[in-house]
N, CA, C and O atoms as a Tripos MOL2 file, in Angstrom:
@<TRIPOS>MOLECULE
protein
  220   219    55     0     0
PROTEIN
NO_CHARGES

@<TRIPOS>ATOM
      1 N          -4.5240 -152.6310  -26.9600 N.3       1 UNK1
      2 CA         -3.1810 -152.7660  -27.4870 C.3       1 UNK1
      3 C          -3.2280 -153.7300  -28.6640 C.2       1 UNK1
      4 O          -3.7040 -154.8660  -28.6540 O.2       1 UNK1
      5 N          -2.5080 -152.9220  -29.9420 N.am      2 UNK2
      6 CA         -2.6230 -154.3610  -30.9960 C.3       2 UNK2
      7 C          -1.5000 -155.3210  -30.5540 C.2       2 UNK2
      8 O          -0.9320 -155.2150  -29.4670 O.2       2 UNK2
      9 N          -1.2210 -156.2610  -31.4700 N.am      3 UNK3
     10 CA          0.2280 -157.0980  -31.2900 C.3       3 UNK3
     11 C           0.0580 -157.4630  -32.8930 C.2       3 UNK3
     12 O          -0.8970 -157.3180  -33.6550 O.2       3 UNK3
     13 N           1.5070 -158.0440  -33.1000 N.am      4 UNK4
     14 CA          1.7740 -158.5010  -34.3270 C.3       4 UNK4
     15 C           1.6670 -160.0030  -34.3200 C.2       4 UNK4
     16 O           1.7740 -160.7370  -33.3380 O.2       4 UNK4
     17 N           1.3980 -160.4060  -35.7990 N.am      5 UNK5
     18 CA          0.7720 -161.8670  -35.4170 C.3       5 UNK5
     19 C           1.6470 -162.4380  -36.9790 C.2       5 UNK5
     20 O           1.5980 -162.0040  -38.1300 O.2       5 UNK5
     21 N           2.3360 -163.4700  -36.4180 N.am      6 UNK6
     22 CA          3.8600 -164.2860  -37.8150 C.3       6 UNK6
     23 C           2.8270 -164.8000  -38.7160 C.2       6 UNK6
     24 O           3.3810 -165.6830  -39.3710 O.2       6 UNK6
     25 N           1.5520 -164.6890  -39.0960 N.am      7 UNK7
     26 CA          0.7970 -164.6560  -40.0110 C.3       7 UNK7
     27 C           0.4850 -162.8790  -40.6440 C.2       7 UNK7
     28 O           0.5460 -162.5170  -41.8180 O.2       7 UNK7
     29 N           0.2990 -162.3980  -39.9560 N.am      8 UNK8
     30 CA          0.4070 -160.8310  -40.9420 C.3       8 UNK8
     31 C           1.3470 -160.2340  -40.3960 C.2       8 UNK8
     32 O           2.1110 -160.3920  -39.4440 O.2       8 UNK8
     33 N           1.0210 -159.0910  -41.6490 N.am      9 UNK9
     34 CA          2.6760 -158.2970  -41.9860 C.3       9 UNK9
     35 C           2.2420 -157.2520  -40.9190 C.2       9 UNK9
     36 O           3.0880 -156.9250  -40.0870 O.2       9 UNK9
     37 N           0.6350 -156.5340  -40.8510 N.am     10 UNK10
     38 CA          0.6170 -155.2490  -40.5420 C.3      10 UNK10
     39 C          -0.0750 -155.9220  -38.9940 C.2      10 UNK10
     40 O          -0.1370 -157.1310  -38.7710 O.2      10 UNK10
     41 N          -0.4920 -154.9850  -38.1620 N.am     11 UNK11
     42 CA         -0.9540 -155.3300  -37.2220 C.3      11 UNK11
     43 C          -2.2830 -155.4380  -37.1520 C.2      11 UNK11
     44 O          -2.9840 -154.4690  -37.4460 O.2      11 UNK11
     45 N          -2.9240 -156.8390  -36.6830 N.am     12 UNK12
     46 CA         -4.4010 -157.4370  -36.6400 C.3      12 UNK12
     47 C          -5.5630 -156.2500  -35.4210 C.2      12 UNK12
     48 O          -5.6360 -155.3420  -34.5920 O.2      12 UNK12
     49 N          -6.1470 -157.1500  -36.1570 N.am     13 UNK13
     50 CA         -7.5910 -156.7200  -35.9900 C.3      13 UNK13
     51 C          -8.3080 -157.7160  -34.6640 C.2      13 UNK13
     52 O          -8.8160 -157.3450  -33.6060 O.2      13 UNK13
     53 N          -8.0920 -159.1880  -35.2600 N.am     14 UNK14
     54 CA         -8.8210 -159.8140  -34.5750 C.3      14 UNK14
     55 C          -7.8330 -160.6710  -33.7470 C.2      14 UNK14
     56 O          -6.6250 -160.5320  -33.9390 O.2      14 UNK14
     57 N          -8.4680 -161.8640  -32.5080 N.am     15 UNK15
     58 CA         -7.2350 -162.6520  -32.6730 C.3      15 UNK15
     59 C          -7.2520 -163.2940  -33.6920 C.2      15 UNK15
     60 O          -7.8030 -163.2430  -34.7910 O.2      15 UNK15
     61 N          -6.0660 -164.3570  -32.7870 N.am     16 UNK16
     62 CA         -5.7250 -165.5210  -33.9960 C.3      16 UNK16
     63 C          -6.9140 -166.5850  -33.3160 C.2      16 UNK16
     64 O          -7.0740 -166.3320  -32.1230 O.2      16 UNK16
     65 N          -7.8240 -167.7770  -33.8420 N.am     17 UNK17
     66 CA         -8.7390 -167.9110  -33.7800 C.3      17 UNK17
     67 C         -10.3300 -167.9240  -34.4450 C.2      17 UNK17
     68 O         -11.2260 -168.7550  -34.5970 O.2      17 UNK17
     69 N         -10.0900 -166.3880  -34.7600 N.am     18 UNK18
     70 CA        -11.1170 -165.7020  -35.1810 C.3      18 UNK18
     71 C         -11.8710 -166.0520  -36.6620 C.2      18 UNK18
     72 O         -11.1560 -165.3340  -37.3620 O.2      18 UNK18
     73 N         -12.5440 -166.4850  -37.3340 N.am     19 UNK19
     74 CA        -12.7350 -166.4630  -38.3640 C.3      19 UNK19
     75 C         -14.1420 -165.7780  -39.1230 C.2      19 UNK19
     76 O         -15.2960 -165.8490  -38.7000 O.2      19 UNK19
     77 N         -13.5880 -164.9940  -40.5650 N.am     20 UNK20
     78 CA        -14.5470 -164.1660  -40.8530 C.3      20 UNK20
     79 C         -16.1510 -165.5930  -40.9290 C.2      20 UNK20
     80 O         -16.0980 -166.8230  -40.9460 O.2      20 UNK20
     81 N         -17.2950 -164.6800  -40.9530 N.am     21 UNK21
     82 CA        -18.6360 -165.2740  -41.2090 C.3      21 UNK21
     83 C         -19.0940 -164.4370  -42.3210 C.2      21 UNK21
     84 O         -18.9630 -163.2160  -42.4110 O.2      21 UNK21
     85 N         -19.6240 -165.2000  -43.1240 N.am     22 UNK22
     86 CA        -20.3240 -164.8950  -44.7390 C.3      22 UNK22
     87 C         -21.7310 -164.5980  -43.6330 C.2      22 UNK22
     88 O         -22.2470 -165.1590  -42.6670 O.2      22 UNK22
     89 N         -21.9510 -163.3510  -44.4640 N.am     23 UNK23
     90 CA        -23.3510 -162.6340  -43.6000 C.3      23 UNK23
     91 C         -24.2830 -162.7430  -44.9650 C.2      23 UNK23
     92 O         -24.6570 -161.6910  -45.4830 O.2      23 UNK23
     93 N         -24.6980 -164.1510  -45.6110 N.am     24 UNK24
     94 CA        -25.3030 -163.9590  -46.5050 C.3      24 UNK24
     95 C         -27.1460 -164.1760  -46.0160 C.2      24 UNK24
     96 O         -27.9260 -164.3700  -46.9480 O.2      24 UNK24
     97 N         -27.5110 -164.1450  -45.0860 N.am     25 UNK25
     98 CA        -29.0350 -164.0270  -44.5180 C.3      25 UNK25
     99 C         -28.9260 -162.7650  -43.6720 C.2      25 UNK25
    100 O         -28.0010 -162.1850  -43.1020 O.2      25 UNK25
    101 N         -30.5460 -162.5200  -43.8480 N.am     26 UNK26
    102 CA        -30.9530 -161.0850  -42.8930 C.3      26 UNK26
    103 C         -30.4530 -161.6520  -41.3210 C.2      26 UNK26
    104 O         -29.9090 -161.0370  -40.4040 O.2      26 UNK26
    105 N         -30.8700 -163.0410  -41.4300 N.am     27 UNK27
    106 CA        -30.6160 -163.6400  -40.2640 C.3      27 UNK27
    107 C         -29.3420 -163.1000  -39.1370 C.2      27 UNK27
    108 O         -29.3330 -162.5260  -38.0480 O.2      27 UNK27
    109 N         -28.4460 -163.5730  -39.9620 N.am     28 UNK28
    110 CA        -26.8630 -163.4180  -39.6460 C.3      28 UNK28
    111 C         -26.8770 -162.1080  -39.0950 C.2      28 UNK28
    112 O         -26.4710 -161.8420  -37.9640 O.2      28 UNK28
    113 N         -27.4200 -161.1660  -40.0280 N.am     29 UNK29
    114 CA        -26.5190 -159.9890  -40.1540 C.3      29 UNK29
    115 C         -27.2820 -159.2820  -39.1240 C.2      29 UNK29
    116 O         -26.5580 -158.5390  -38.4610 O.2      29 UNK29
    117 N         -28.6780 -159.2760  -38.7370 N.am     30 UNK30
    118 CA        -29.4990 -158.8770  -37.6470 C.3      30 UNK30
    119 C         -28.9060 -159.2590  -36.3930 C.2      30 UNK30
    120 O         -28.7130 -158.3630  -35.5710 O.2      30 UNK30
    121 N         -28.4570 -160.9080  -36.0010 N.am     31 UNK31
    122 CA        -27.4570 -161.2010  -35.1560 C.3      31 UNK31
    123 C         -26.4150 -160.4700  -34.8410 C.2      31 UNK31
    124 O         -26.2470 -160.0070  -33.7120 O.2      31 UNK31
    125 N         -25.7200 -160.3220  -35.6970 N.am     32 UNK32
    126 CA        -24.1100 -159.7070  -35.6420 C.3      32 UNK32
    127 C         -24.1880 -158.0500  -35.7030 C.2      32 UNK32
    128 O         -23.1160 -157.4690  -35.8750 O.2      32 UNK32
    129 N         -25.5370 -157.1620  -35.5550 N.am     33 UNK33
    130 CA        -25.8210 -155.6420  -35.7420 C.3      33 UNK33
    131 C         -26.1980 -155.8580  -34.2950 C.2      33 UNK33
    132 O         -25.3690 -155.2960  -33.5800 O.2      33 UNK33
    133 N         -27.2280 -156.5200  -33.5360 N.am     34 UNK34
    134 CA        -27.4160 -156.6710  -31.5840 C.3      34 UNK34
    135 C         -26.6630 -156.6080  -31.1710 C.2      34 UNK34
    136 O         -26.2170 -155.7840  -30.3730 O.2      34 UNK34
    137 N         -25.9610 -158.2350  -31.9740 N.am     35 UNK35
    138 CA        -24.1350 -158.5430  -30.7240 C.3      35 UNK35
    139 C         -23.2070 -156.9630  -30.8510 C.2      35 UNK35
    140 O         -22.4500 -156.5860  -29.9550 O.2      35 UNK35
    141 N         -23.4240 -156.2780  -31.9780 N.am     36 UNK36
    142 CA        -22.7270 -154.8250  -31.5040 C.3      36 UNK36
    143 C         -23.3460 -153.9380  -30.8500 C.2      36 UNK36
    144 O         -22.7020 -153.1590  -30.1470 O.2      36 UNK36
    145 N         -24.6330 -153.8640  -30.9290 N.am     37 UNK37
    146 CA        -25.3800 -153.0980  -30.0410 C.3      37 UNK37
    147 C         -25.5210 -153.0850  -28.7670 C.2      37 UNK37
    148 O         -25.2050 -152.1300  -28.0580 O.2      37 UNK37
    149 N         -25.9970 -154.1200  -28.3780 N.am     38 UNK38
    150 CA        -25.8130 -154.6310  -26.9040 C.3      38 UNK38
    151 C         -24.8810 -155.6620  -26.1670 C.2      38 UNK38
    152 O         -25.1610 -156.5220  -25.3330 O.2      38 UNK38
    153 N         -23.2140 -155.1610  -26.9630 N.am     39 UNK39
    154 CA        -22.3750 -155.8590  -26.2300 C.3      39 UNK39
    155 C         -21.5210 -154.9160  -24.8030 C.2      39 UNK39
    156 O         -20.6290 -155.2280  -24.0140 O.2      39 UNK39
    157 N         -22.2200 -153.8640  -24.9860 N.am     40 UNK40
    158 CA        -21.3890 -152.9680  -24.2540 C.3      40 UNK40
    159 C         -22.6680 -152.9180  -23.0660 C.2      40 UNK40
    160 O         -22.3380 -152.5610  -21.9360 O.2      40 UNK40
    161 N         -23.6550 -153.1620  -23.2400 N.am     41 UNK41
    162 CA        -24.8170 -153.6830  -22.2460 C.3      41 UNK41
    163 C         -24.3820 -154.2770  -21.4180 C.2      41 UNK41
    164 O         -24.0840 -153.9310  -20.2750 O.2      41 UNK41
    165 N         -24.2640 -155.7210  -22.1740 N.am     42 UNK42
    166 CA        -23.8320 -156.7330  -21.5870 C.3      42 UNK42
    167 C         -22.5510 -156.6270  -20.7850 C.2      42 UNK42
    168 O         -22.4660 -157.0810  -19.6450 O.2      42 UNK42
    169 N         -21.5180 -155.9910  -21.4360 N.am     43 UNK43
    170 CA        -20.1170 -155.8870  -20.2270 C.3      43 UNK43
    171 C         -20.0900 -154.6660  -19.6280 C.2      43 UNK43
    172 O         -19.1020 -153.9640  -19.4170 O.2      43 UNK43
    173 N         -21.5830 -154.3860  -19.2810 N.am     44 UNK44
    174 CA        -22.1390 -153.3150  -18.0470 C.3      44 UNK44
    175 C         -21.0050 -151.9290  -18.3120 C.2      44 UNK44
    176 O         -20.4310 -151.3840  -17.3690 O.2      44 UNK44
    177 N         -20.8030 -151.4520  -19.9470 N.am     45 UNK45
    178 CA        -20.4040 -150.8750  -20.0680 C.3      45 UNK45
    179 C         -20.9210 -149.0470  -19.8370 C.2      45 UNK45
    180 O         -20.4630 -147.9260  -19.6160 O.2      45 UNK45
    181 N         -22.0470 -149.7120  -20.0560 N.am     46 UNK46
    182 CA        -23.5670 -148.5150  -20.1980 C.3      46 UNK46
    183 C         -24.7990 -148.9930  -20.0060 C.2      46 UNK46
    184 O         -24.9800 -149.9570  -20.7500 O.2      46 UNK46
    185 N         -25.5330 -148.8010  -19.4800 N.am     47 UNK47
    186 CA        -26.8880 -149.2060  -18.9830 C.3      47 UNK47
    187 C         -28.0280 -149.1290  -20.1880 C.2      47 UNK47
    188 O         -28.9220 -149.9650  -20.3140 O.2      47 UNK47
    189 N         -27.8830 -148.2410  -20.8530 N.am     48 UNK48
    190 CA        -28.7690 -148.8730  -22.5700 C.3      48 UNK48
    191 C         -27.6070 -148.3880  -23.7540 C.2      48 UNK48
    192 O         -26.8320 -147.4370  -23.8590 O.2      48 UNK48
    193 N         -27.9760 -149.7160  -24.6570 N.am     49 UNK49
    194 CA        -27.2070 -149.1310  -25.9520 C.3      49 UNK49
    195 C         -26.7610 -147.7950  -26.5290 C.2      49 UNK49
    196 O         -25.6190 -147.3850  -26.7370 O.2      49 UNK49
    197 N         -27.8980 -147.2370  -26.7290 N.am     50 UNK50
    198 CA        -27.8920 -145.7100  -27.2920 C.3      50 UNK50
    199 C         -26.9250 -144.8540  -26.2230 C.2      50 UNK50
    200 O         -26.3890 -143.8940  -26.7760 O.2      50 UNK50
    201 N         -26.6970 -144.9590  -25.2460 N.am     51 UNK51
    202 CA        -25.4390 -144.5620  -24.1370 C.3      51 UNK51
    203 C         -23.9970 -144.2900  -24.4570 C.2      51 UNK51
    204 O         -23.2370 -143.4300  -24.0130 O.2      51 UNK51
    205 N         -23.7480 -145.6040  -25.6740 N.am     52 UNK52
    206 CA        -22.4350 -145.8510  -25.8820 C.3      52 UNK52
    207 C         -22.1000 -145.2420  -27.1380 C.2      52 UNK52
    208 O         -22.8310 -145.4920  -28.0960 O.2      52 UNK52
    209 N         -20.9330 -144.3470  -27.3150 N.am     53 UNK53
    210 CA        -20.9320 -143.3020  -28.4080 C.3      53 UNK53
    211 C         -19.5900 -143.9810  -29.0640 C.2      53 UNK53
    212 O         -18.5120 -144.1750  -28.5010 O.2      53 UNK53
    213 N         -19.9280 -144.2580  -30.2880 N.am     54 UNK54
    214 CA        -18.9610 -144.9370  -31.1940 C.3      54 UNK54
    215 C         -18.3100 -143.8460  -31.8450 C.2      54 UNK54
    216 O         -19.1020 -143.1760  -32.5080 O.2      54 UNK54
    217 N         -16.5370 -143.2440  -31.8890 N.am     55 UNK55
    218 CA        -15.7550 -142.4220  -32.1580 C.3      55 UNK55
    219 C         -16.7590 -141.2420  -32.3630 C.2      55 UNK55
    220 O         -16.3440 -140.1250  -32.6730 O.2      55 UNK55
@<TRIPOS>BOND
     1     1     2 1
     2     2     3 1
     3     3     4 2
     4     3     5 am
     5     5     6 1
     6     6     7 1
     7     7     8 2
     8     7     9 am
     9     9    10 1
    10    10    11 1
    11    11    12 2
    12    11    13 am
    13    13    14 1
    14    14    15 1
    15    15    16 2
    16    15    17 am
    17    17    18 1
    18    18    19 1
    19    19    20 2
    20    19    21 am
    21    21    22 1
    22    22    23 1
    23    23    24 2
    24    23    25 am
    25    25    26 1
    26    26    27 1
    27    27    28 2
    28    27    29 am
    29    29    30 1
    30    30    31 1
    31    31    32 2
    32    31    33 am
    33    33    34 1
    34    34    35 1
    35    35    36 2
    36    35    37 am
    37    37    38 1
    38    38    39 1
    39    39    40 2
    40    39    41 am
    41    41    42 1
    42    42    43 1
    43    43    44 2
    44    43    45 am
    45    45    46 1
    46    46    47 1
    47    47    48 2
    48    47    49 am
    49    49    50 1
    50    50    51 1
    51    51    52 2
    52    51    53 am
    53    53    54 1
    54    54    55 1
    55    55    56 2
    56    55    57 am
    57    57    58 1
    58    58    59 1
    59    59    60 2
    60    59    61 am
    61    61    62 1
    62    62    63 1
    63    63    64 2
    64    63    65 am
    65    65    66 1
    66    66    67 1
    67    67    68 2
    68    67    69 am
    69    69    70 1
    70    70    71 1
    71    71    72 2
    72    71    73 am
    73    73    74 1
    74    74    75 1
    75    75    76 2
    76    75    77 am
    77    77    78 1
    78    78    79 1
    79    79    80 2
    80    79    81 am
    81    81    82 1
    82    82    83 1
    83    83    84 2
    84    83    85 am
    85    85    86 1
    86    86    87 1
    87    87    88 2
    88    87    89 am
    89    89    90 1
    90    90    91 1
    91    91    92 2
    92    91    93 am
    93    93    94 1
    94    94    95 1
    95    95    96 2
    96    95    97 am
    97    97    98 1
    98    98    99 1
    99    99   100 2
   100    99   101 am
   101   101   102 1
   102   102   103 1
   103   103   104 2
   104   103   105 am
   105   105   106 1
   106   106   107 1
   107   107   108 2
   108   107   109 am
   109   109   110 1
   110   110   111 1
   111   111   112 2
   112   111   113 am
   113   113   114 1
   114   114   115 1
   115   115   116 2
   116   115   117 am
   117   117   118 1
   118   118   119 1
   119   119   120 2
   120   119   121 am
   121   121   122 1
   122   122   123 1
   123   123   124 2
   124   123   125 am
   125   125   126 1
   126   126   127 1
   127   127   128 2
   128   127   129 am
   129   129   130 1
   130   130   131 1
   131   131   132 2
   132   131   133 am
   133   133   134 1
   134   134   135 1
   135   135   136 2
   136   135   137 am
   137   137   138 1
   138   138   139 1
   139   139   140 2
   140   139   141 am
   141   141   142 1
   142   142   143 1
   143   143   144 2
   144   143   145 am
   145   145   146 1
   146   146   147 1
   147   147   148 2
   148   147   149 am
   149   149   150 1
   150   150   151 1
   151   151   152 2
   152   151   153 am
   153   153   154 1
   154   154   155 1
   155   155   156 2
   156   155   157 am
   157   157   158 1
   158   158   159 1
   159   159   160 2
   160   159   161 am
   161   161   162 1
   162   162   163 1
   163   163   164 2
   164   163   165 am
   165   165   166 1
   166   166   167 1
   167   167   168 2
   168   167   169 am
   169   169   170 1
   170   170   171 1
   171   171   172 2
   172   171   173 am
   173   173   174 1
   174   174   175 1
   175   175   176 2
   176   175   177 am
   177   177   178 1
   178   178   179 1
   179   179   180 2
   180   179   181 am
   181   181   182 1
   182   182   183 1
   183   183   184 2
   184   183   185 am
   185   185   186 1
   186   186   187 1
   187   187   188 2
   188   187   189 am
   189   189   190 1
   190   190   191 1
   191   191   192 2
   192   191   193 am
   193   193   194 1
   194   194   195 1
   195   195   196 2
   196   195   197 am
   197   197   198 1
   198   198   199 1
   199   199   200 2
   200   199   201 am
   201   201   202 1
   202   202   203 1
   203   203   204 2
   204   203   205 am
   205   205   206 1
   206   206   207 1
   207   207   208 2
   208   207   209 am
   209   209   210 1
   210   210   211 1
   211   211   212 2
   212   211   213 am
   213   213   214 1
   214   214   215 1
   215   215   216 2
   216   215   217 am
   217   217   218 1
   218   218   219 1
   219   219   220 2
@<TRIPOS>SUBSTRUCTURE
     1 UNK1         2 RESIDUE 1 A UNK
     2 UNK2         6 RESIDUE 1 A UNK
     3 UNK3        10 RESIDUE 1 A UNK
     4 UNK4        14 RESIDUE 1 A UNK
     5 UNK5        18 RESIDUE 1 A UNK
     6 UNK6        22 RESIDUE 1 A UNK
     7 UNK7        26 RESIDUE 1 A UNK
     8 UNK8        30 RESIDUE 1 A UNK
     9 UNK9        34 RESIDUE 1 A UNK
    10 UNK10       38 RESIDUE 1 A UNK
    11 UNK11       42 RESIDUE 1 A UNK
    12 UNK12       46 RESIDUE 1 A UNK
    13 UNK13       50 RESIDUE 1 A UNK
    14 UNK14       54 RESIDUE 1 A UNK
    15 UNK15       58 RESIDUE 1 A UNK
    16 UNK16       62 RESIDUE 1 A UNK
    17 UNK17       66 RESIDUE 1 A UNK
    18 UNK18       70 RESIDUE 1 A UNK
    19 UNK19       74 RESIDUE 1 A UNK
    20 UNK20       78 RESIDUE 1 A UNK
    21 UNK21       82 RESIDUE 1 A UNK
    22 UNK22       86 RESIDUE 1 A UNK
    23 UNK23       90 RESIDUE 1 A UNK
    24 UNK24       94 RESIDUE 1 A UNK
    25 UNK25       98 RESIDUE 1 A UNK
    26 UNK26      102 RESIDUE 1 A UNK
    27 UNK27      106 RESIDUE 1 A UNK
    28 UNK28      110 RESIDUE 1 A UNK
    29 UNK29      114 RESIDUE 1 A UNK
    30 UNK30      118 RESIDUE 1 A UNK
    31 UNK31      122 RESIDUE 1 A UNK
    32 UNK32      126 RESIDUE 1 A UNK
    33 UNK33      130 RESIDUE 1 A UNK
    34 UNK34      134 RESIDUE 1 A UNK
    35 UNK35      138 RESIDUE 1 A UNK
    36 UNK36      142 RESIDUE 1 A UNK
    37 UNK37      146 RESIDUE 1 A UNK
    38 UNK38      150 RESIDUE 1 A UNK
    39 UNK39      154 RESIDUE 1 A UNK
    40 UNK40      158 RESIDUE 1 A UNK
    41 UNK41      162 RESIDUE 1 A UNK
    42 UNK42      166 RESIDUE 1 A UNK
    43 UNK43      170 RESIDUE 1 A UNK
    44 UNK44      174 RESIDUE 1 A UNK
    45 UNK45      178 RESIDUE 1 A UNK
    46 UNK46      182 RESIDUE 1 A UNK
    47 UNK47      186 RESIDUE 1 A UNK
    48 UNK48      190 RESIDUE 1 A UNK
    49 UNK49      194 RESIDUE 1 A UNK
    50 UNK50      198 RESIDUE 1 A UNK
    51 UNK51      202 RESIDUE 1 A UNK
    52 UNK52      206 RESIDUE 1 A UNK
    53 UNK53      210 RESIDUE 1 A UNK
    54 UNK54      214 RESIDUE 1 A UNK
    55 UNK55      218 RESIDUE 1 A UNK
C-alpha cells in the first residue's frame, strides 16, 4: 500500500527516513545489486534468488 507523505505531492516510494546513496564505487553498487538479489532469500521468500520473478 503506498501512503501520501506532507513532503510530496505524488505518492512515495520510500519511507520517510530513507535516504538516497551516491553509488559512486563498484563497491556500493555490487552491495546494493546482492541486497536485491538475496533479499527475498533472506525473508524466506524463495529458497534461491533466481526463484523470484521480478514483474
Amino acid at each position: 500500500m503506498t501512503q501520501k507523505s506532507g513532503r510530496a505531492k505524488n505518492y512515495k516510494l520510500w519511507q520517510d527516513g530513507f535516504h538516497p546513496v551516491i553509488l559512486d564505487t563498484l563497491e556500493k553498487i555490487e552491495q546494493r545489486v546482492n541486497y536485491i538479489h538475496y533479499n527475498p532469500v533472506e525473508a524466506e521468500i524463495v529458497f534461491h534468488e533466481r526463484d523470484y520473478v521480478l514483474w
